[in-house]
N, C-alpha and C positions, 0 to 999 in steps of 0.2 A: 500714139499707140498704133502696132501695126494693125490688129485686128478691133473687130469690135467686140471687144472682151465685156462680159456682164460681173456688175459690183454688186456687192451687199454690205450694207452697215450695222452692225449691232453694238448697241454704247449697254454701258452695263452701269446704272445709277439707281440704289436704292430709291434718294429723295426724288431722281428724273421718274421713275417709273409712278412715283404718288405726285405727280406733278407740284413736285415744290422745287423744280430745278430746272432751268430751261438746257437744254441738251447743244451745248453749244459746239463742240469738238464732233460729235455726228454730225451737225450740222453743215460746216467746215467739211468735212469731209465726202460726204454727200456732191456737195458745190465742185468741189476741185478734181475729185474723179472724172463727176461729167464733162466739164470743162476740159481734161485731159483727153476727153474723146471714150470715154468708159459710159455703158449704158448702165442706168439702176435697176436691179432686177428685185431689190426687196431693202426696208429698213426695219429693224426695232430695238427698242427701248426698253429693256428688260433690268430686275431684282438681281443684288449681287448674290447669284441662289447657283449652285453649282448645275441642277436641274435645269432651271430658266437658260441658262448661257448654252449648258449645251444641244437642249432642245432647241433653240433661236437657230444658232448656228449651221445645226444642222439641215434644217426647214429652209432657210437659205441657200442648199446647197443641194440638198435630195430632194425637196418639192420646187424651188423656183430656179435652178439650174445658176447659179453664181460662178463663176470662172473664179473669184477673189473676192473671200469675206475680209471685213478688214473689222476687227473690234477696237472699241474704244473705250477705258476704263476698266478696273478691277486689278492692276497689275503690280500694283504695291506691296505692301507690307503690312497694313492695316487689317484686325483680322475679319471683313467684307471683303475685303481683296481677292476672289476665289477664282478668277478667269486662266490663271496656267492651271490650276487643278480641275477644271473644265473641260479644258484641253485634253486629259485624258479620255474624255467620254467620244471625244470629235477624231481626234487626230490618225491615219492609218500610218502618217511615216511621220517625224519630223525635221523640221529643216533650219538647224540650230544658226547655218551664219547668218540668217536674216535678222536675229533678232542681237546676234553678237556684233553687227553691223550699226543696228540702230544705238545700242549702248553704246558703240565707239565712236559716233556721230556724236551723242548727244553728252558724253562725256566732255567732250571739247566746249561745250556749254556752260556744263555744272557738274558738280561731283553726285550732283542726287542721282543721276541717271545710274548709278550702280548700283540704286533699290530696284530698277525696273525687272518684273522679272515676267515679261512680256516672252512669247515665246511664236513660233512660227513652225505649220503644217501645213501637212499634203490631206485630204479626203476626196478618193476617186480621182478625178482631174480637178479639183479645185485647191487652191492657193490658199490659206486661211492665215491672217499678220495679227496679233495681238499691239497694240498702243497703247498708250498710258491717254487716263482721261483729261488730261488737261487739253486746256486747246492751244495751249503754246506748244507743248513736246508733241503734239498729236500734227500741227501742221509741220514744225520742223521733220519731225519723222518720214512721215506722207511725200515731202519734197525729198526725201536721202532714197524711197523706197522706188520712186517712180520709174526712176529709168533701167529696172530691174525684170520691172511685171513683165513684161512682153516677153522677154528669154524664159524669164520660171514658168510661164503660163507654158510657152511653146514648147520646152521640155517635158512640163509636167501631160501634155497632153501627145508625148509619143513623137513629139520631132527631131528624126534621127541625124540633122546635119551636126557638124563639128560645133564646140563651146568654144573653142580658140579664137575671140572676136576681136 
């Protein structure tokens, strides 16, 4: 990473929030950011509730200053599934190929990945990536997205040199 960009994680599990579910894909995710050289600036564990996610979210981003929330879970088809309608409460711009990206990564996987209906945003200067809660497609993903952050952060936050990299 070039900078020292700050992360936040918010996994969205019914059973994880009544603690009958160990939160294993945040977990994962949490690990590998730092590891990447990204500092934690906040996590939580919140109800697949359209309110909860985007309350989380945004408290990650307007009270503990997040460069890049990264959410985990809710992005199916199931009807708990509520994290892209979420997205509406959060979102000032959206930023469709990130998420058209991960589907065409994880396509080359499985055909499930065309339920994922994960989705990716701008709030203020911060980066916001919707993931699927598994912790398979959550680490695949996380490894397809990584070497993107630094460019989206440094655009997203007014850096006028050329994208022609």
């Amino acid at each position: 990473m070039a900078k020292p960009w700050r992360f936040a994680v918010v996994t969205m599990s019914d059973k994880g929030s009544r603690g009958e579910r160990i939160d294993e894909s945040g977990a994962f995710l949490r690990q590998f950011l730092s590891e990447a050289g990204l500092a934690e600036a906040g996590y939580r564990l919140v109800p697949d509730r359209v309110e909860d996610i985007a309350a989380a979210v945004c408290a990650m981003i307007d009270d503990l200053g997040a460069d890049l929330v990264v959410t985990t879970g809710g992005t199916g088809l199931a009807p708990s599934d509520v994290t892209p309608e979420a997205m509406n409460k959060v979102f000032q711009r959206e930023v469709p190929g990130i998420a058209e990206m991960l589907r065409l990564e994880s396509l080359k996987k499985t055909p499930m990945a065309a339920l994922s209906r994960g989705r990716a945003g701008i709030r203020g200067e911060s980066l916001i990536i919707n993931l699927p809660g598994s912790l398979k497609a959550a680490r695949e993903d996380i490894a397809t997205l990584l070497p993107i952050v630094d460019h989206a952060l440094e655009k997203i936050k007014g850096d006028p040199s050329d994208c022609g990299r």
